[in-house]
C-alpha positions in Angstrom: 121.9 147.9 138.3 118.4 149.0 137.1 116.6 147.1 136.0 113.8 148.6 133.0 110.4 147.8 133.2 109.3 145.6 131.0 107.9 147.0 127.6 104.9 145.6 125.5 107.5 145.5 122.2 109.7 142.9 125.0 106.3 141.2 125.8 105.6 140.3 122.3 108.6 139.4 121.5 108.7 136.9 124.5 105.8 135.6 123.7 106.7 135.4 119.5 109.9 132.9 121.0 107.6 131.1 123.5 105.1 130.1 120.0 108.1 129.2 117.8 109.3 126.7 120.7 106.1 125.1 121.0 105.6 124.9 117.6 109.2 123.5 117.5 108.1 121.1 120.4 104.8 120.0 117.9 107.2 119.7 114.9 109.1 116.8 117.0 106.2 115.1 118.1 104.8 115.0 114.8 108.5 113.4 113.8 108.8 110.9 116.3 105.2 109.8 115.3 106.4 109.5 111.8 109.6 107.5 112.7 107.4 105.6 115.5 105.0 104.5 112.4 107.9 103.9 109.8 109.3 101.2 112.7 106.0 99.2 113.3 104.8 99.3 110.0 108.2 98.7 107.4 106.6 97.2 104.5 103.8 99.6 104.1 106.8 102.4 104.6 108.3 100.7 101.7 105.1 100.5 99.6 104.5 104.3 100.0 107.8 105.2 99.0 107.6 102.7 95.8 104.2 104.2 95.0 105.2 108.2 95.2 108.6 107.2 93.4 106.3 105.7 90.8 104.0 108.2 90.3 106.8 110.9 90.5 108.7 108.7 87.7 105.9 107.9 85.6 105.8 111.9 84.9 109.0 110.8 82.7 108.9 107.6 81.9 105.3 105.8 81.9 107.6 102.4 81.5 108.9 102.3 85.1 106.3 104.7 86.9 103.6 102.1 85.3 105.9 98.9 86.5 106.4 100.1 90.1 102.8 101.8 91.0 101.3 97.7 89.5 103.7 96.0 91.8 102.8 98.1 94.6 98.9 97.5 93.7 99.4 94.2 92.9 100.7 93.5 96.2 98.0 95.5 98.1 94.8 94.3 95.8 95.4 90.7 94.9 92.2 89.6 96.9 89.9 92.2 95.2 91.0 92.1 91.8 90.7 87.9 92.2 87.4 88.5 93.7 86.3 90.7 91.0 87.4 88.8 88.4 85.9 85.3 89.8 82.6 87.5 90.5 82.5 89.2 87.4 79.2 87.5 85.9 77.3 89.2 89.0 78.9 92.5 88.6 77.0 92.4 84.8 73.9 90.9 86.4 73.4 93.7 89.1 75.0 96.8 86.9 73.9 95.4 83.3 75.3 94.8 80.3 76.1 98.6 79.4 77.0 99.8 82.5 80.0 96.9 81.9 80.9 97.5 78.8 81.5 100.7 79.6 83.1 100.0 82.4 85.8 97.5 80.1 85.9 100.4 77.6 87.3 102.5 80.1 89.8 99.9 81.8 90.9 99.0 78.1 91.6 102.8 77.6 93.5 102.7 80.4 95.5 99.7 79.4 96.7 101.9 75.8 97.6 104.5 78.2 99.7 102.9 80.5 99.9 99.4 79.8 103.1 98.4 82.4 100.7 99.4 85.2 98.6 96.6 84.2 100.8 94.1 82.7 103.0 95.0 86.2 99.7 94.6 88.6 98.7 91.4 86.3 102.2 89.8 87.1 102.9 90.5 90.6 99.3 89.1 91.5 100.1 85.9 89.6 103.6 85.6 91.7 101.6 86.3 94.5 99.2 83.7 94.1 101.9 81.4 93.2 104.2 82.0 96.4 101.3 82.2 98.5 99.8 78.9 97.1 96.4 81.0 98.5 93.0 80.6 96.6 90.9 83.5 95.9 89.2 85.0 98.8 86.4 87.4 99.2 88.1 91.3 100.0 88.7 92.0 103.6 85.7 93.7 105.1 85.9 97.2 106.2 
């Protein structure tokens, strides 16, 4: 048999399948780094899920987006917002007082908006605190 020289239409087309396997190859390390991640880290795999299922739902229905994107902050912020509420006098004293009230106008608009998100964050902090028998503590530093 004869074998044909090789064409540069063959060439290309060689190389076109060696590209889609490597980026095939990529595609399943990327995965097994995502599944890796999910394994070590559950409960934040569960918080993101809760949190894009709340924003995705509170398209519809600000009621149960707002109640599952303030459980899922509730559970991640407890410290700051504690700190920032226990704080809150130096917060005015560095930022003055209309710089705050501004700042209260605004979270108050947000509370009309969306008021589960708040009444939500508000409640799972408090259970937090209460399971967790923890006091307040400064926010982790970064």
């Amino acid at each position: 048999m004869d074998q044909q020289p090789e064409t540069p239409e063959d060439n290309g087309s060689l190389k076109k399948k060696l590209e889609e396997q490597i980026s095939h190859l990529h595609a399943e390390e990327k995965m097994e780094e995502l599944y890796s991640f999910t394994r070590t880290h559950t409960l934040d795999t569960v918080a993101y899920a809760v949190l894009i299922a709340g924003i995705i739902i509170s398209i519809f229905s600000h009621f149960w987006g707002g109640i599952l994107i303030g459980v899922v902050a509730g559970l991640y912020f407890t410290g700051e917002v504690m700190f920032a509420i226990k704080h809150f006098s130096h917060y005015v004293e560095k930022y003055g007082v209309f710089k705050t009230f501004v700042l209260g106008g605004v979270l108050f608009g947000l509370f009309i908006a969306r008021p589960m998100l708040f009444v939500a964050l508000a409640a799972t902090i408090g259970i937090k605190l209460v399971i967790t028998a923890q006091a307040p503590t400064a926010p982790p530093k970064q």
